[in-house]
N, C-alpha and C positions, 0 to 999 in steps of 0.2 A: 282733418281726420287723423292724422299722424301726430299731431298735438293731443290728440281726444284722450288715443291711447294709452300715449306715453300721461296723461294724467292719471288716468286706470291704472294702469301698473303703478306707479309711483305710490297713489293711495293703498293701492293692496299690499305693496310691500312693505309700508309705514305700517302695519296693522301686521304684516308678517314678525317685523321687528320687537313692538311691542307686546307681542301676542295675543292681541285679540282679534286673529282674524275665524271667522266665522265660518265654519263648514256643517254641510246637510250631512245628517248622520241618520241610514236607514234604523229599525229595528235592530236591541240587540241580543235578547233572549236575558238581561241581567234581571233580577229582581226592580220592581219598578219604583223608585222614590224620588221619580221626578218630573210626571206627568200630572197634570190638572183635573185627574179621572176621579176626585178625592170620594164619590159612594161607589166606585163601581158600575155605575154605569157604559159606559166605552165600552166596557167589555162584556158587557148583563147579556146573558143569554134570553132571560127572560125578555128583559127589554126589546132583544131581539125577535122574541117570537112573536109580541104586543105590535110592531111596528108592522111586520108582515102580514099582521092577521088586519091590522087597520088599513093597508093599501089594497089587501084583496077584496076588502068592504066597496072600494070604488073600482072598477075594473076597468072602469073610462079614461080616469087619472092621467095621463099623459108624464113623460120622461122628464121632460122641461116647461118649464113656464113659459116658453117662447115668447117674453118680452118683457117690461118693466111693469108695476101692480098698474101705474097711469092709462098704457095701454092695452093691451091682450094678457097681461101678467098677476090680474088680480081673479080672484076666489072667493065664493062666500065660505067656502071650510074658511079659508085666512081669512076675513073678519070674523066670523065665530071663536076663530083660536084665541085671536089680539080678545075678544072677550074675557074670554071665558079664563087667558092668566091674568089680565087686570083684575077678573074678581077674585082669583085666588091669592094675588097680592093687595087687593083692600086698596086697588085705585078707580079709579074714572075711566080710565082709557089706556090704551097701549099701541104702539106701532111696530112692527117686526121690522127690525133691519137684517142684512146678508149678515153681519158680525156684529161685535162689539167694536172693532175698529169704526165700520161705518156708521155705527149707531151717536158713538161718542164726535165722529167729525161732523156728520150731520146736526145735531142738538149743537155743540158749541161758536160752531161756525155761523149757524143763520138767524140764530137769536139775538145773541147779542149784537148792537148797532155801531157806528162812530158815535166816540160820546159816549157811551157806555163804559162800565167796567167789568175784567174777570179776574178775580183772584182764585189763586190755585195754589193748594198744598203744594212744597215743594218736589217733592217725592209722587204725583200725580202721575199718571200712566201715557204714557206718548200719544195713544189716539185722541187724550186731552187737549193736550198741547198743540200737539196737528190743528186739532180744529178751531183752537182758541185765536193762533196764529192768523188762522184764513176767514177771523171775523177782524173788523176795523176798531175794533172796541180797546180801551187801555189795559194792557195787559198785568198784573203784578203776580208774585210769588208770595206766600208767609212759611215762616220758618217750621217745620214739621211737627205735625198735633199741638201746636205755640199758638193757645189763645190771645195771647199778648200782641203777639206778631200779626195776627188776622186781624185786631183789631184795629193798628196801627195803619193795617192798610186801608182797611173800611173806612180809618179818617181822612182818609186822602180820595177817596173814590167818588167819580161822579154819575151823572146818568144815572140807568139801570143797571143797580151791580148784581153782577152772579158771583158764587162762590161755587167751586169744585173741588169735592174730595173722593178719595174712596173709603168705603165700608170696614173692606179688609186688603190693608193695603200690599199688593203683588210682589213688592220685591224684598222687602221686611216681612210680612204677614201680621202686623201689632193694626192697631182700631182705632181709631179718633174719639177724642169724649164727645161723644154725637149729642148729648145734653145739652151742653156748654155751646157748641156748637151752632145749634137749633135756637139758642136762649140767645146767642149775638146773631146771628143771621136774623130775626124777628127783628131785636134793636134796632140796627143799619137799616130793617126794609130790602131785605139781599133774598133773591131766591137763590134756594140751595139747591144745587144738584148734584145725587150722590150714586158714587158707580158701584153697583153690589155683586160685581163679578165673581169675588174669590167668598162670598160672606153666603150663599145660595149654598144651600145641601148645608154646610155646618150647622147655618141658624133656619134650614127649613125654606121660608118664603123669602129670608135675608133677613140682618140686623137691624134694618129701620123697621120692619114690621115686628118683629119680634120686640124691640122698646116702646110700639106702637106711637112713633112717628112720623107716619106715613103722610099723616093730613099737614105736617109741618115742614114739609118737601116740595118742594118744585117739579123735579123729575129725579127720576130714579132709572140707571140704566141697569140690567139686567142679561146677561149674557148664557147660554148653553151651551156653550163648548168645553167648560168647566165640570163641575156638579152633575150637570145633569147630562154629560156624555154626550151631545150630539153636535150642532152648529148653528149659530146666527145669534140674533140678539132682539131685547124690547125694550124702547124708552117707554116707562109707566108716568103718567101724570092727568091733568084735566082732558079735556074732549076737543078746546078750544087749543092747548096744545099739538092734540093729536092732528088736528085741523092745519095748523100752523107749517107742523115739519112735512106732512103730505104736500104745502106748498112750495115751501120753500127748500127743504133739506136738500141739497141736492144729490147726497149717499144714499137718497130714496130713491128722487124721482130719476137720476138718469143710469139707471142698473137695471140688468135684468133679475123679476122676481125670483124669489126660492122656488124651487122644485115639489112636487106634490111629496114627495118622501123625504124631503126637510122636513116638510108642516107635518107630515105625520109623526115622525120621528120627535120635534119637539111636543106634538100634543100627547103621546105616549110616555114619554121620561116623566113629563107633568104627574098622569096617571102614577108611574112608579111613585116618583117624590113624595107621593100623598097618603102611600104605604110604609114608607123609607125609615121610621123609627128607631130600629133595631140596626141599620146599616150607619145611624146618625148618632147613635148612641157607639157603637163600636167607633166610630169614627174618632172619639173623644175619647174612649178608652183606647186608641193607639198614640192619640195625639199624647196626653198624660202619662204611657209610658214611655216613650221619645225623651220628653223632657225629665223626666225623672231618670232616665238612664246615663244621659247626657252629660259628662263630666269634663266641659271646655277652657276653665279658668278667664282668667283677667285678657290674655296675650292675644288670645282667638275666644271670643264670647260670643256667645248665645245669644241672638237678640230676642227681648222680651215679646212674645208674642202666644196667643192663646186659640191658634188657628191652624190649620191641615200646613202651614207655608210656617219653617223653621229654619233660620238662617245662620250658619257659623261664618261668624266674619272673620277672615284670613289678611287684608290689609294690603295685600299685591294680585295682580293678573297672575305673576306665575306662580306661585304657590298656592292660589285655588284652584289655577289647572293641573298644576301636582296631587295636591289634595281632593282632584275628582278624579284622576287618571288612578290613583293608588287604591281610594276608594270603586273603582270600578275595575278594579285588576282583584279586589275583593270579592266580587260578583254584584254590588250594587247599582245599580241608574241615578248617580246623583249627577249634576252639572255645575259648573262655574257658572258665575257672574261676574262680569267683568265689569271695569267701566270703558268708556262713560256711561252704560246703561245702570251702573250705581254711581253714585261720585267717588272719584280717587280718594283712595285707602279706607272703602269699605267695602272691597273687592271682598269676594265668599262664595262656600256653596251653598246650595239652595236643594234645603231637604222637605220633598213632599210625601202628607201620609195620607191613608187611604185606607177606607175601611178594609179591605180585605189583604193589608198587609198583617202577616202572623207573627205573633208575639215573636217566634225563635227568627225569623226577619228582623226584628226590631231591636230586638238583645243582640245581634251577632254584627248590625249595622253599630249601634251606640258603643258597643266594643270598639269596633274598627278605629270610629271614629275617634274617640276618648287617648286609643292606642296613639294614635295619628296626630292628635294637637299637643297631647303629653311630650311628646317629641320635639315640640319645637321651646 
């Protein structure tokens, strides 16, 4: 026990030293530009009145799911839901998970076999990896949005290979050329699976449906705690999928279900989203003034990206926690990134937009900012 400890502390303080140690930070009342709220939802009053008015429609409803969907924990509202977004995503079937973590450990863990392969972007999102880890399949990485590099792997790959990427990727916010993509995954015989967490609200249904290739996908994970303001997540793909992770996933089967005011909550946002034109449009017009306002040079750069997630890379842990400390001694909600959750020396902050941030928010942040890397 006195060993366990003294290992704890040790680790915490290694992380005190280097600074990245990690603290819970309530609400802070600053302007928000750097939550995943990017239409407005989280906060939609509407939204909120749509969800109330859909749990009062059942008054039977129950608090909790009291147990997993396998057992006492499943719904026909939840299989109408898992319906009814697969056809608004132009798939075959869907599965609800509690998140997009357990959505993404569940699909990569229990599909792929020994003797398999997965290749992953390198830059791919942790709940990938986690579960890529906890399947016996051969693991690889390819060099980021590096068709070259994917393919070299694909040369080497056996089994059944999968590939994982994301949409719009979380900690850059830049896109994969999903063409190119789609056109070598076909070649190799690779099902693709692509996570459209951060790419949902910007592109509407997501980026693969919006290029309409959806039929050219494997599975596609889906997440609401994003865009559409609420929580949990849906792998979309075939029926025999959907069949498959009910069996096997075990992020499925050994959890207790969502709550009646989950499922309402995510079938209401849907509703909204279906509305959301004007909220997706403005969302674009704040992204495009962001980056037009943005004058970060060679030293600390902008990474290329065309999405609600813009990153100024700063190149240390401490000076992007200076540079969010400063910035939010300005009045704004930006955060560091640190690594290892980037790789060493493309430490940064990470600026998120949202429709309902106001132009004089956006000019008074790209001031700050501009102010703030001009300096170094």
């Amino acid at each position: 026990m006195k060993s366990t400890h003294a290992f704890i502390d040790a680790r915490l303080a290694e992380r005190e030293v280097t600074g990245t140690y990690r603290r819970l930070k309530p609400e802070s009342g600053l302007v928000d530009f750097c939550s995943n709220d990017y239409l407005g939802f989280a906060r939609s009053k509407t939204l909120k009145q749509k969800i109330a008015a859909e749990i009062a429609n059942y008054p039977d409803s129950m608090n909790g799911s009291a147990g997993s969907r396998l057992l006492s924990g499943n719904l026909q509202y939840t299989e109408d839901l898992e319906s009814q977004i697969a056809r608004l995503h132009l798939s075959e079937a869907g599965l609800l998970f509690n998140s997009g973590y357990d959505a993404n450990v569940g699909l990569f863990s229990s599909i792929p076999q020994r003797g398999d392969t997965i290749i992953l972007d390198e830059l791919i999102h942790a709940s990938i990896i986690d579960g890529a880890r906890l399947s016996y399949a051969t693991r690889y990485s390819f060099a980021h949005n590096n068709l070259a590099s994917l393919e070299s792997k694909l040369k080497a790959a056996k089994g059944n290979i999968y590939i994982g990427i994301e949409s719009v990727y979380s900690m850059d916010g830049d896109t994969p050329p999903l063409h190119d993509i789609v056109a070598i995954a076909e070649k190799y015989g690779a099902a693709l699976i692509i996570d459209e967490a951060h790419a949902v609200g910007l592109y509407q249904y997501g980026m693969v449906q919006q290029l309409g290739l959806q039929n050219n996908v494997f599975a596609r994970v889906v997440t609401f705690g994003k865009a559409l303001g609420c929580h949990g997540a849906i792998v979309l793909g075939s029926a025999s999928l959907r069949d498959y992770l009910i069996n096997f996933a075990r992020s499925f089967i050994y959890t207790t279900a969502a709550s009646f005011h989950q499922l309402a909550a995510i079938k209401m946002a849907y509703e909204v989203l279906a509305g959301a034109d004007t909220d997706i449009q403005q969302l674009k017009h704040n992204i495009d003034l962001f980056k037009n306002g943005i004058q970060t040079g060679t030293a600390c750069p902008l990474l290329p990206s065309d999405s609600a997630i813009q990153c100024i890379v700063l190149k240390s842990n401490q000076i992007a926690a200076d540079a969010a400390r400063i910035t939010q001694q300005a009045g704004f909600d930006v955060r560091p990134i640190f690594s290892p959750t980037v790789p060493k020396g493309t430490e940064r902050i990470r600026i998120c937009l949202h429709a309902y941030n106001t132009t004089e928010e956006i000019n008074l942040l790209t001031e700050t900012l501009n102010h703030l890397t001009h300096g170094r």
